[in-house]
gemmi code that builds the backbone of each chain (N, CA, C; Angstrom):
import gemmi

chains = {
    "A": [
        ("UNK", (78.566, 133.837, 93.123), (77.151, 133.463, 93.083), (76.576, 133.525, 94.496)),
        ("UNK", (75.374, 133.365, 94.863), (74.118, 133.366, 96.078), (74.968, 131.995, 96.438)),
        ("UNK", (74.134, 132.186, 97.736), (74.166, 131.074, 98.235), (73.106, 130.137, 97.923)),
        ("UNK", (71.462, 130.894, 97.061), (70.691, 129.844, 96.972), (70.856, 129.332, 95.577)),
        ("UNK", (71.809, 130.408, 95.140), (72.318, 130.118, 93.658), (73.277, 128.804, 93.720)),
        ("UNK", (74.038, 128.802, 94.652), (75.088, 127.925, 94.706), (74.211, 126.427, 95.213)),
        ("UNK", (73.099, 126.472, 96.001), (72.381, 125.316, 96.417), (72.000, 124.332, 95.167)),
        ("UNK", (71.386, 125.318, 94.164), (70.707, 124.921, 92.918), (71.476, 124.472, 92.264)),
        ("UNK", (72.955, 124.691, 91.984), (73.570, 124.959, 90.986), (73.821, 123.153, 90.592)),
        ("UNK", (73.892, 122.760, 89.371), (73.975, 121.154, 88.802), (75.012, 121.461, 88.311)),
        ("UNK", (76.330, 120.697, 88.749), (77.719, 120.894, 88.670), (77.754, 119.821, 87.730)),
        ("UNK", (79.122, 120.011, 86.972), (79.527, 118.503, 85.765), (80.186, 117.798, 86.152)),
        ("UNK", (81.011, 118.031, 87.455), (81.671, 117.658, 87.928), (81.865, 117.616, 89.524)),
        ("UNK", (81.612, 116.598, 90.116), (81.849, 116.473, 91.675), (83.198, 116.178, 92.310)),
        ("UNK", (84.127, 117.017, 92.972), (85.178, 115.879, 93.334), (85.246, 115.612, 95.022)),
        ("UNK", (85.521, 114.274, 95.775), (85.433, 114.208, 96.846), (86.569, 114.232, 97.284)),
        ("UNK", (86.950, 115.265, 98.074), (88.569, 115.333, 98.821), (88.518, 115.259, 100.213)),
        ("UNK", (87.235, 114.880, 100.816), (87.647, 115.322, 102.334), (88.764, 113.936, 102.820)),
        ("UNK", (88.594, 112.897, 102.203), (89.505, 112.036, 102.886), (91.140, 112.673, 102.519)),
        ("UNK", (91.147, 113.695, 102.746), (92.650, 114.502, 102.731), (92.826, 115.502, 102.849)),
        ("UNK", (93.948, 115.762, 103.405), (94.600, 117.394, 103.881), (94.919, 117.803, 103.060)),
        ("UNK", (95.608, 119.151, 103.338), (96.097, 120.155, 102.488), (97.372, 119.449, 101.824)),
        ("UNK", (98.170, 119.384, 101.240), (97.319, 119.492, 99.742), (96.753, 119.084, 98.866)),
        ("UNK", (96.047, 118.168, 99.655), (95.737, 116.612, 98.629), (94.562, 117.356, 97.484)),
        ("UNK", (93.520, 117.930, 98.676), (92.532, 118.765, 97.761), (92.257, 119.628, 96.718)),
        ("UNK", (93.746, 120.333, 96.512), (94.164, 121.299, 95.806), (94.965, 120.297, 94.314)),
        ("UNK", (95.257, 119.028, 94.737), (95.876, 118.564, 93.724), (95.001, 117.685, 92.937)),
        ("UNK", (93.387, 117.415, 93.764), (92.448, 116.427, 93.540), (91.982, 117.328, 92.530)),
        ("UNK", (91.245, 118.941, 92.938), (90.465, 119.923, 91.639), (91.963, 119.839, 90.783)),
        ("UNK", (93.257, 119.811, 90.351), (94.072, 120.448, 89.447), (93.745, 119.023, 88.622)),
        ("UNK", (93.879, 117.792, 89.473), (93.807, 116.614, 88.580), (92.560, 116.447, 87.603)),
        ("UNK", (90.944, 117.093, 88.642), (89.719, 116.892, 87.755), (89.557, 118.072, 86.772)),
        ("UNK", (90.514, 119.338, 87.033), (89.557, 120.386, 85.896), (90.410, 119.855, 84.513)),
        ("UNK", (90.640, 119.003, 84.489), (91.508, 119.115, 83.133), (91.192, 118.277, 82.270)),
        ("UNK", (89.529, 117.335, 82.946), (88.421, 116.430, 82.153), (87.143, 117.267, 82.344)),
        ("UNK", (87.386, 118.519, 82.598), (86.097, 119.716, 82.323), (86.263, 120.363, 80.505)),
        ("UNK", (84.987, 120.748, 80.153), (85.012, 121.789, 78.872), (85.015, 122.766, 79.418)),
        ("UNK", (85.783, 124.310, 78.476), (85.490, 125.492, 78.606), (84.150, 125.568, 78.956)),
        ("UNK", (83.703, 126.588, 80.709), (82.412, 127.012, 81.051), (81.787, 125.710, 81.775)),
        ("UNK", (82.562, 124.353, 81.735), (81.720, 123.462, 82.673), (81.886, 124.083, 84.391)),
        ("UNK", (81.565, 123.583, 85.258), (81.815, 123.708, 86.666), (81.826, 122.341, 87.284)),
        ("UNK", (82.304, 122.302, 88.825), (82.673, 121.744, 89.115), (83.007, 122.082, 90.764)),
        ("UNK", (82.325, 121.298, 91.848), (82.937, 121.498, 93.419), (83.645, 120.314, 93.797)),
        ("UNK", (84.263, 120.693, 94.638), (85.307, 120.479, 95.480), (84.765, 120.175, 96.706)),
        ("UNK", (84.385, 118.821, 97.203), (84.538, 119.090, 98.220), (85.248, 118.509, 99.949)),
        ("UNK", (85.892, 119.360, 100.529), (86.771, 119.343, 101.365), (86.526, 119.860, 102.833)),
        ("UNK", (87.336, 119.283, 103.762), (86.894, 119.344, 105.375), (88.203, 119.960, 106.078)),
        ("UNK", (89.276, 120.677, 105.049), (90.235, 121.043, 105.843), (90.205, 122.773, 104.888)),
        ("UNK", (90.535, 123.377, 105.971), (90.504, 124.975, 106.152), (91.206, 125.431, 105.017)),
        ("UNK", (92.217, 125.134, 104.956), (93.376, 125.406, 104.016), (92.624, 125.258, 102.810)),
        ("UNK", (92.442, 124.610, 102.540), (91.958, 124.286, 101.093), (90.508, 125.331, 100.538)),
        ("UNK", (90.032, 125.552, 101.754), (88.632, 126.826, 101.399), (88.937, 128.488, 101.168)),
        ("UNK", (90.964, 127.913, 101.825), (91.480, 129.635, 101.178), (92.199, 129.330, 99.812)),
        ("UNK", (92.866, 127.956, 99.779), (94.106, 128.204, 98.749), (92.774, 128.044, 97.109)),
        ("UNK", (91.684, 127.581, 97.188), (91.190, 127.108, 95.774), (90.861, 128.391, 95.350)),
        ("UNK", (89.732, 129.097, 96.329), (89.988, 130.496, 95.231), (90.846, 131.414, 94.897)),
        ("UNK", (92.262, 130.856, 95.437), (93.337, 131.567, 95.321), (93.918, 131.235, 93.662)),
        ("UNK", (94.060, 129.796, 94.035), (94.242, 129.312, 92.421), (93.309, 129.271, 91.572)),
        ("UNK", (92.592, 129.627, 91.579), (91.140, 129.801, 90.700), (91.591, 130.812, 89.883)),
        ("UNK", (92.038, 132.185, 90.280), (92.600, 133.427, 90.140), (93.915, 133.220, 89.297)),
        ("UNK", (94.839, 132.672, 89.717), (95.793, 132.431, 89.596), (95.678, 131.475, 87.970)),
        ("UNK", (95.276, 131.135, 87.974), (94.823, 129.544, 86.538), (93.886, 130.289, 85.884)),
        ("UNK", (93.349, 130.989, 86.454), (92.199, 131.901, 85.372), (91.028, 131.385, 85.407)),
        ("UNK", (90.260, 130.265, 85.855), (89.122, 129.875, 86.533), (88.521, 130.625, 87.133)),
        ("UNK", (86.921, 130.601, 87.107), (86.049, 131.455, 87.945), (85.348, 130.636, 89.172)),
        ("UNK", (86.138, 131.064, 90.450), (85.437, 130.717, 91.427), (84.030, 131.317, 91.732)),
        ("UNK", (83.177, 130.388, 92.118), (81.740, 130.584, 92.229), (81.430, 130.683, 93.567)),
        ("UNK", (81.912, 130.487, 94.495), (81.582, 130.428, 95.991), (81.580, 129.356, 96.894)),
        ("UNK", (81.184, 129.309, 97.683), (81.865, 128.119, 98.836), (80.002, 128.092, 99.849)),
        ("UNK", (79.627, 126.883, 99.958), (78.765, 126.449, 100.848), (79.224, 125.999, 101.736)),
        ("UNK", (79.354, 125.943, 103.356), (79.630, 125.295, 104.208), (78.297, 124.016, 104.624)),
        ("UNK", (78.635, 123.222, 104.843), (77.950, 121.839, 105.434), (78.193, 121.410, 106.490)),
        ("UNK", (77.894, 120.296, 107.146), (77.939, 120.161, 108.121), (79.616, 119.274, 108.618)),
        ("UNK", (80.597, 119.921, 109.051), (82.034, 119.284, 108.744), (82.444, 119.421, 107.404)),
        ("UNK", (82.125, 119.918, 106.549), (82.699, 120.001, 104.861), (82.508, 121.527, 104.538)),
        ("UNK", (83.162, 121.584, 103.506), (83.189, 122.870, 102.263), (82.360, 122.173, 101.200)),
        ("UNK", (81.958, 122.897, 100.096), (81.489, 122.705, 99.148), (82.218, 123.774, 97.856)),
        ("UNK", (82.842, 123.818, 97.615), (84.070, 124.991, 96.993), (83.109, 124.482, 95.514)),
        ("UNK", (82.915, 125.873, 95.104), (82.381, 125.449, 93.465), (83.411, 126.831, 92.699)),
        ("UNK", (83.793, 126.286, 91.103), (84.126, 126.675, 90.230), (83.965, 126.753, 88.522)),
        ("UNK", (83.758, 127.342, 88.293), (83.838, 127.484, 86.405), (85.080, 127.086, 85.620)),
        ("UNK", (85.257, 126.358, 84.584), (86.670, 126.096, 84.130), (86.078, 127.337, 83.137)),
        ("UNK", (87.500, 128.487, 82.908), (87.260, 129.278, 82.026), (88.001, 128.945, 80.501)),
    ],
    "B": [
        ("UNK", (106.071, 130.252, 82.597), (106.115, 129.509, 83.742), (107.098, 129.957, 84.785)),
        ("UNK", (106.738, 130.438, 85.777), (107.301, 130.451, 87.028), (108.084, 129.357, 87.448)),
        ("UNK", (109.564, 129.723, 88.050), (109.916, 129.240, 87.870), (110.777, 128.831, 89.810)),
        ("UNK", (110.350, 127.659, 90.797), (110.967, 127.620, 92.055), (111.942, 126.386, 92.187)),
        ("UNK", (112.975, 127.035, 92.945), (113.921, 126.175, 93.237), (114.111, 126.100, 94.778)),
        ("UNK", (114.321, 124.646, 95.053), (114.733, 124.481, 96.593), (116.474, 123.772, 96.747)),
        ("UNK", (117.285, 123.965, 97.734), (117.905, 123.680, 98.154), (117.479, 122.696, 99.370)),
        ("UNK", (117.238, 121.589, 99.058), (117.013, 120.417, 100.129), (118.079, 119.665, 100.961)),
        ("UNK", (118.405, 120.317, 102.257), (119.618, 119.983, 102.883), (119.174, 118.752, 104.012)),
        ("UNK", (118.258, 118.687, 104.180), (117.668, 117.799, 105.088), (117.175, 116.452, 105.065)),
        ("UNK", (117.650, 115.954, 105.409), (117.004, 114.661, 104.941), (115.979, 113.746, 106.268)),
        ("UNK", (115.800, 114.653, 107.064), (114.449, 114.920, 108.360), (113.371, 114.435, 107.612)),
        ("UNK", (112.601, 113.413, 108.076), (111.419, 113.102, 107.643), (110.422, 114.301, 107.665)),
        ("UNK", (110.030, 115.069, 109.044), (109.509, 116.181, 108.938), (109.776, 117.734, 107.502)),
        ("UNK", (111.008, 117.637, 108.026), (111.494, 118.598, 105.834), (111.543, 118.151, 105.363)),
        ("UNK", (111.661, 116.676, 105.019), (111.207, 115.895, 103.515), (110.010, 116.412, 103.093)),
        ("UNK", (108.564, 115.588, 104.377), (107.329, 116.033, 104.150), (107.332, 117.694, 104.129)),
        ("UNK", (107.819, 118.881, 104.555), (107.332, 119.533, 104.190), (107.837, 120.107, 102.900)),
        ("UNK", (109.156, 119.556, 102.477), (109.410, 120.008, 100.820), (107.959, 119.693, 100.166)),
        ("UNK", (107.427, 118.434, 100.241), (106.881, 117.538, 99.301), (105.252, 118.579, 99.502)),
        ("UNK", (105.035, 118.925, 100.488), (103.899, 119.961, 100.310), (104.077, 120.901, 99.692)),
        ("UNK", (105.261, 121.508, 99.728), (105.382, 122.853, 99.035), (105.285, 122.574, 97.489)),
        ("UNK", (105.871, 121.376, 97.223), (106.283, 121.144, 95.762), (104.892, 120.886, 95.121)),
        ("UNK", (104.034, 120.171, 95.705), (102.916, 119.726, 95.604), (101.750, 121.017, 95.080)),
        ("UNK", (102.014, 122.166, 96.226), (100.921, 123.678, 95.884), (101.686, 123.898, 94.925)),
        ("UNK", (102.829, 124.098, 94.347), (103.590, 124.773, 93.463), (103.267, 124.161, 92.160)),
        ("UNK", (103.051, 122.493, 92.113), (102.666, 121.921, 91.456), (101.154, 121.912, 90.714)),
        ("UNK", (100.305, 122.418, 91.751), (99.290, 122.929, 91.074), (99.205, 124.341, 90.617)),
        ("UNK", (99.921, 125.085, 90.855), (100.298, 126.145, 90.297), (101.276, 126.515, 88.621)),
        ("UNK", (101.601, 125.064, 88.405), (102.052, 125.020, 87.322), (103.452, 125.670, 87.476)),
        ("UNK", (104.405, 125.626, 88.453), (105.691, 126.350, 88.754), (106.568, 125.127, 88.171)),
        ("UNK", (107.275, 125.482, 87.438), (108.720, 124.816, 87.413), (109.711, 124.334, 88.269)),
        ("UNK", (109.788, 123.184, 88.975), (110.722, 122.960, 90.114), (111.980, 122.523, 90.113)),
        ("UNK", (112.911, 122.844, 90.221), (114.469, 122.063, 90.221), (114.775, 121.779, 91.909)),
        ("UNK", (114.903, 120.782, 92.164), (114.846, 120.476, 94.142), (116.774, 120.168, 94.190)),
        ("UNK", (117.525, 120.780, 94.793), (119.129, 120.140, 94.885), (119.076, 119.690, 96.378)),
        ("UNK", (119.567, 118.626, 95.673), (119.676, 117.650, 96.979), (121.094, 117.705, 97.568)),
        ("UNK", (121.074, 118.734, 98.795), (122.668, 118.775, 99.354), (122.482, 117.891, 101.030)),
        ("UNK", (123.560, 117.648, 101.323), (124.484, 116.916, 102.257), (123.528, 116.202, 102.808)),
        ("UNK", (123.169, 116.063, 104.091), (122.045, 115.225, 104.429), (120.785, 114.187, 104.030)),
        ("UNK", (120.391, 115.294, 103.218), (119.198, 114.806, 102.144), (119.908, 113.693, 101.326)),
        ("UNK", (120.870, 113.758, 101.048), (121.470, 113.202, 99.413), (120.877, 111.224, 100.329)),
        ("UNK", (120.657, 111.337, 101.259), (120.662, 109.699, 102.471), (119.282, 109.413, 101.671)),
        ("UNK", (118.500, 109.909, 101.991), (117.155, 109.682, 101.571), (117.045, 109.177, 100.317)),
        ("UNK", (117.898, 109.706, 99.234), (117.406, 109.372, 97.772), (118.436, 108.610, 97.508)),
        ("UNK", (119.036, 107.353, 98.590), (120.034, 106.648, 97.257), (119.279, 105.557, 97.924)),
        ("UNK", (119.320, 104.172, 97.110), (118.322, 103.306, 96.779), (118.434, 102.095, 98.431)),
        ("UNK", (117.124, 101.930, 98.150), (117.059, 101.534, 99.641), (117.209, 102.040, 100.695)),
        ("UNK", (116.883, 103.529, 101.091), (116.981, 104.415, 102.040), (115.761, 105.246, 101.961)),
        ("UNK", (114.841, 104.855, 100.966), (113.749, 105.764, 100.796), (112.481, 105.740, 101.995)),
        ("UNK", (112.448, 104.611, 102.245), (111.848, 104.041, 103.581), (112.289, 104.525, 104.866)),
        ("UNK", (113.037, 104.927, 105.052), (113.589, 105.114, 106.348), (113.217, 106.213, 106.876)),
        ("UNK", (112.932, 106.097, 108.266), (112.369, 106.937, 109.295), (113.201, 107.514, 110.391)),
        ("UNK", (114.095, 107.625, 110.393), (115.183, 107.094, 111.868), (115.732, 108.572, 111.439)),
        ("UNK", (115.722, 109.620, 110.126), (115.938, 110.949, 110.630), (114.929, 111.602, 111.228)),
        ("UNK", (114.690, 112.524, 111.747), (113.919, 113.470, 112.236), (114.709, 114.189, 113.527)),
        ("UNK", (115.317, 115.449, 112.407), (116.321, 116.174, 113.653), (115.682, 117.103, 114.275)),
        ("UNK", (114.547, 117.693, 113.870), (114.156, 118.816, 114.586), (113.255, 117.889, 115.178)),
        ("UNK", (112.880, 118.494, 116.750), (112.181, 117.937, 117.962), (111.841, 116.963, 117.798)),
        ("UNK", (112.827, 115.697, 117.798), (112.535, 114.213, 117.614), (111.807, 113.514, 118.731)),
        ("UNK", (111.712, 114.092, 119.745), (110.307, 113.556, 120.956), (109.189, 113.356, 120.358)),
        ("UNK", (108.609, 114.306, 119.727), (107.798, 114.248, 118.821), (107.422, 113.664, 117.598)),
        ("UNK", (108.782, 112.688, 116.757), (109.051, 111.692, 116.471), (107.783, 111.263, 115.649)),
        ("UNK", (107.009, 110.139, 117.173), (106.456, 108.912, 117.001), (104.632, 110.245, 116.701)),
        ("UNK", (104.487, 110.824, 117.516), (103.243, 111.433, 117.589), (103.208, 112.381, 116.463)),
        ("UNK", (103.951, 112.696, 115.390), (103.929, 113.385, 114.012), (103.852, 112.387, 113.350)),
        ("UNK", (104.674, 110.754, 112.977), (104.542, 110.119, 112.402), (102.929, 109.353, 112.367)),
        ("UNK", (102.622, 109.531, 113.717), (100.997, 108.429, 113.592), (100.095, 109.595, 113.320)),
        ("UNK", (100.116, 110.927, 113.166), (99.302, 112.052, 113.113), (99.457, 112.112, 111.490)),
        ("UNK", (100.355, 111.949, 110.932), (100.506, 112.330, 109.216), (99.679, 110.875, 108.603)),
        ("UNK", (99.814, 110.081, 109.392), (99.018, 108.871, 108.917), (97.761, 108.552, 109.123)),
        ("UNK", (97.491, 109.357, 110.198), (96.076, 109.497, 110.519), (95.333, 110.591, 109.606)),
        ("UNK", (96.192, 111.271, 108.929), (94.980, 112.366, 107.895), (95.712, 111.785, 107.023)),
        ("UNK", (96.027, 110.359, 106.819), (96.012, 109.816, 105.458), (96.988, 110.729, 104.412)),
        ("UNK", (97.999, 111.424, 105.162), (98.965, 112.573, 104.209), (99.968, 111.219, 103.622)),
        ("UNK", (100.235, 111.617, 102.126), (101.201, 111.029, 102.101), (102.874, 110.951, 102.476)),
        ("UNK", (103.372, 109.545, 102.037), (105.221, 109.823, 102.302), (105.697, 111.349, 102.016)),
        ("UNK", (106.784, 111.672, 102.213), (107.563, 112.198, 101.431), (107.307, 111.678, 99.649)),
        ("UNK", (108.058, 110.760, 99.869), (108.265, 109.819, 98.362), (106.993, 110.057, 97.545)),
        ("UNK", (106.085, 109.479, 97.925), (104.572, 110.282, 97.633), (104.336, 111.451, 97.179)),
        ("UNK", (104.635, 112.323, 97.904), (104.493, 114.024, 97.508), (105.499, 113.970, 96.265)),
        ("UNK", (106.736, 113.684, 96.278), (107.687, 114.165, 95.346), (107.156, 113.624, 94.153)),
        ("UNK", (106.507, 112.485, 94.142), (106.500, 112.080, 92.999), (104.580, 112.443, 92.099)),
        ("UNK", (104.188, 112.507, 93.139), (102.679, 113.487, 92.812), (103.264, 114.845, 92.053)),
        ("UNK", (103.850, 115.669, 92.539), (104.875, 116.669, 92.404), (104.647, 116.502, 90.633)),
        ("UNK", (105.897, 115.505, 90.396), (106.229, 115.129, 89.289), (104.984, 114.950, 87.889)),
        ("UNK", (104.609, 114.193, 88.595), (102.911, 113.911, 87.569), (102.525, 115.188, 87.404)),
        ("UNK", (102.698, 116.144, 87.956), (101.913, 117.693, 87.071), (102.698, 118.422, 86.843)),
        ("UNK", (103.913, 118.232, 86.628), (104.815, 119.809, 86.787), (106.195, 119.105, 86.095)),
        ("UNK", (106.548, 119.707, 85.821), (108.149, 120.201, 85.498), (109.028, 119.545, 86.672)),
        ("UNK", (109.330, 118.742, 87.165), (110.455, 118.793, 88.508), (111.581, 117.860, 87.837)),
        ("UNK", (112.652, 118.127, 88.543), (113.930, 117.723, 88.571), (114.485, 117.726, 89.689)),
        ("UNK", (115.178, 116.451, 89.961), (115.848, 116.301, 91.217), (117.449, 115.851, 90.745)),
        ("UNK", (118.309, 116.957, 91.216), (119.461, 117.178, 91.582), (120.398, 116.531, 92.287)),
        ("UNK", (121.317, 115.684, 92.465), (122.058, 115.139, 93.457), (123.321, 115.716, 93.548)),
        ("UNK", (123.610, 116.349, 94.558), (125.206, 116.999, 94.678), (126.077, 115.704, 94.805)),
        ("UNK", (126.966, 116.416, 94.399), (127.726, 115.067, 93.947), (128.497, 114.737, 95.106)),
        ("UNK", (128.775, 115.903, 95.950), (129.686, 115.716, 97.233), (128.826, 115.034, 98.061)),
        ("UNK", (127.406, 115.289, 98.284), (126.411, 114.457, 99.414), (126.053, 113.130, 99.030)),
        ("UNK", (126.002, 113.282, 97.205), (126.056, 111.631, 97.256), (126.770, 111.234, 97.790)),
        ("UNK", (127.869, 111.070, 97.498), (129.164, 110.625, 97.637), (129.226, 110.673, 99.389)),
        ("UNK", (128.635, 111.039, 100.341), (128.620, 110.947, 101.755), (128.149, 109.796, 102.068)),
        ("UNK", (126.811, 109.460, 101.201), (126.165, 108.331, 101.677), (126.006, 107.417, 100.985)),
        ("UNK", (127.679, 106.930, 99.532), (127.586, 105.802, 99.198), (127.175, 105.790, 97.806)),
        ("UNK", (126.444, 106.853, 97.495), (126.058, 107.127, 95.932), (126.760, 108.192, 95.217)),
        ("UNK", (127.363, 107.533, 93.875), (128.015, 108.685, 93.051), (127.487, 108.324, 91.609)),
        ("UNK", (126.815, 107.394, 90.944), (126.301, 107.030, 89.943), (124.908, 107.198, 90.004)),
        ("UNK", (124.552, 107.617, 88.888), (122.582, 107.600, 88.748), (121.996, 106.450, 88.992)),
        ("UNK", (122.292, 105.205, 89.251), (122.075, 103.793, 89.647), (121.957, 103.615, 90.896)),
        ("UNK", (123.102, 104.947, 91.580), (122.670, 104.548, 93.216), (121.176, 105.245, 93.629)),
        ("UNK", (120.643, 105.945, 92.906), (119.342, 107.001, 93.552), (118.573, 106.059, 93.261)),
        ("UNK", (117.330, 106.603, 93.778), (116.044, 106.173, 93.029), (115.822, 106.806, 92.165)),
        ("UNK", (114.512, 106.091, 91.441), (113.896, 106.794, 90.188), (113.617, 107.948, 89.745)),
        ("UNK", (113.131, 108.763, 90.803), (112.815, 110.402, 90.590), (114.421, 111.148, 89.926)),
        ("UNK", (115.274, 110.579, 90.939), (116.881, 111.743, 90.339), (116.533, 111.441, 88.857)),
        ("UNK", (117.113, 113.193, 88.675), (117.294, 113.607, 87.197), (118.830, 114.059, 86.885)),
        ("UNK", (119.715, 113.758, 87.677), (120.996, 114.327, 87.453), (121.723, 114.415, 89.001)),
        ("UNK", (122.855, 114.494, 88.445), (123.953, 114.555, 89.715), (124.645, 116.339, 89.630)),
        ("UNK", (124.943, 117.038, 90.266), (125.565, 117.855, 89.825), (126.322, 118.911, 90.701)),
        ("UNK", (126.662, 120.182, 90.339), (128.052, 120.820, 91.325), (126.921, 121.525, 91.609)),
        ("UNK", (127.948, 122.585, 92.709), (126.939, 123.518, 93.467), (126.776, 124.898, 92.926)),
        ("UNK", (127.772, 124.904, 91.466), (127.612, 126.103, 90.743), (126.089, 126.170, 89.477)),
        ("UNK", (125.837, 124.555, 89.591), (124.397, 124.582, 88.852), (123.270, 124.711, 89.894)),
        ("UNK", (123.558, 124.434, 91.281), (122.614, 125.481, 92.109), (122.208, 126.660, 92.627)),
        ("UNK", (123.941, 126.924, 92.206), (123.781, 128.345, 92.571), (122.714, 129.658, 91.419)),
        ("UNK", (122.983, 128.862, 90.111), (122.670, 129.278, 88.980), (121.212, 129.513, 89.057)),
        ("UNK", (120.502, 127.930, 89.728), (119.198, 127.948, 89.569), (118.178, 128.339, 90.952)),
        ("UNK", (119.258, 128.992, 91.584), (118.606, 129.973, 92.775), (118.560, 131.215, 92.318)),
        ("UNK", (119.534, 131.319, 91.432), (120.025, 133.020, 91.088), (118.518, 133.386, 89.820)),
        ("UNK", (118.214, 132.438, 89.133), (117.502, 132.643, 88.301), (115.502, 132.512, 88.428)),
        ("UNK", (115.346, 132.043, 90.046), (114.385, 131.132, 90.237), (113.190, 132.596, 90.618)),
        ("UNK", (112.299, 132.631, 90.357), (111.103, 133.239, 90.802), (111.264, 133.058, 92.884)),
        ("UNK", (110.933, 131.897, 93.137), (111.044, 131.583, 94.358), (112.119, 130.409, 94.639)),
        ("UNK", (112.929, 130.590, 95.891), (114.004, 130.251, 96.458), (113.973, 129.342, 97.827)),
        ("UNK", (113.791, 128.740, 97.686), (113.295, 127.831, 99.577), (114.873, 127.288, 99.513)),
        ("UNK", (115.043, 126.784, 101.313), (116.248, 126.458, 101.208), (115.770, 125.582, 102.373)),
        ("UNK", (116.039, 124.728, 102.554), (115.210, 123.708, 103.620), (116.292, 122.983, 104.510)),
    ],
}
model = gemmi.Model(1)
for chain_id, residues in chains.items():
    chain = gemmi.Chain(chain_id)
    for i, (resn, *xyz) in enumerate(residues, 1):
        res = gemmi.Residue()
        res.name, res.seqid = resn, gemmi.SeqId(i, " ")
        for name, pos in zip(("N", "CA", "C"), xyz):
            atom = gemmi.Atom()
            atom.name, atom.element = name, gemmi.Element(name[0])
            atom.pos, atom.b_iso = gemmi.Position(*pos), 0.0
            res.add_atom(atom)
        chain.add_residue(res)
    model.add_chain(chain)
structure = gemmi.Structure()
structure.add_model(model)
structure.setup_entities()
């Protein structure tokens, strides 16, 4: 998605990971997509590097559609589709 | 399901924590884990040793300034990871029976809670030979 797409976008799901490193963040989205419906979405968001490569890695990997990544000010904003 | 196995020889606070990361991505990956706990390591998992800090063989100067740095980004224990690990995935923890037996444990009573079995080194060898991915720590 845009980036002004991704601004707009009304997620179903928020999760807050920056109070953790790698891999806390990656285990915080595995713990929340699994109280998503098929096609809800859902960001992530996180303040460590690692985690803005490994989610759309597993996104791929799990079959989820990653939507794109906003940067903020010290944070990520990682958004995804549960497919 | 993919399927990774580690050989955990260490019982280094530093390779504890970094098994427990690996197990952790693998864990959200939905991988199957079997962890064998040989010689060293086997210290860590028998009961009342889970706490302990006093290994750390690789560059132990560094010691005290890794320990207040893993606590400062709020990372968890070892013990922590393994058992996060557990809550999503498949894991099993292994105790060689010769490393128990180094540090006092030869019964499933001496580990903690996580061990899933005691066993020889021909059921590790088995589950390296068969594993998608192979770590040896």
């Amino acid at each position: 998605m845009e980036t002004e797409e991704l601004k707009t976008l009304s997620v179903n799901k928020s999760v807050d990971a920056r109070g953790t490193a790698c891999p806390g963040p990656l285990l915080e989205a595995k713990k929340a997509i699994g109280g998503l419906g098929s096609g809800e979405t859902m960001e992530v968001l996180s303040a460590d590097e690692g985690t803005r490569v490994d989610i759309p890695k597993w996104c791929k990997k799990q079959g989820h559609e990653y939507l794109g990544t906003l940067e903020e000010n010290g944070y990520f904003r990682i958004f995804l589709k549960k497919v | 399901m993919a399927k990774m196995t580690i050989g955990l020889s260490s019982g280094s606070i530093d390779k504890l924590t970094g098994a427990g990361v690996m197990m952790v991505g693998a864990a959200a990956d939905d991988y199957e884990i079997e962890v064998y706990v040989l010689l060293t390591a086997a210290r860590a998992f028998v009961k009342g040793n889970e706490g302990l800090t006093d290994s750390f063989v690789e560059y132990p100067e560094q010691k005290e300034e890794m320990l207040s740095k893993l606590k400062e980004l709020n990372t968890p224990s070892w013990l922590e990871f393994f058992e996060q690990a557990k809550e999503f995935t498949d894991v099993k923890f292994y105790i060689c029976s010769l490393a128990g037996k180094l540090w006092g444990g030869e019964k499933m009573e001496d580990f903690i809670d996580i061990v899933d079995g005691i066993c020889g080194i021909g059921q590790y060898l088995d589950a390296a030979k068969e594993a998608d991915i192979h770590i040896s720590i």
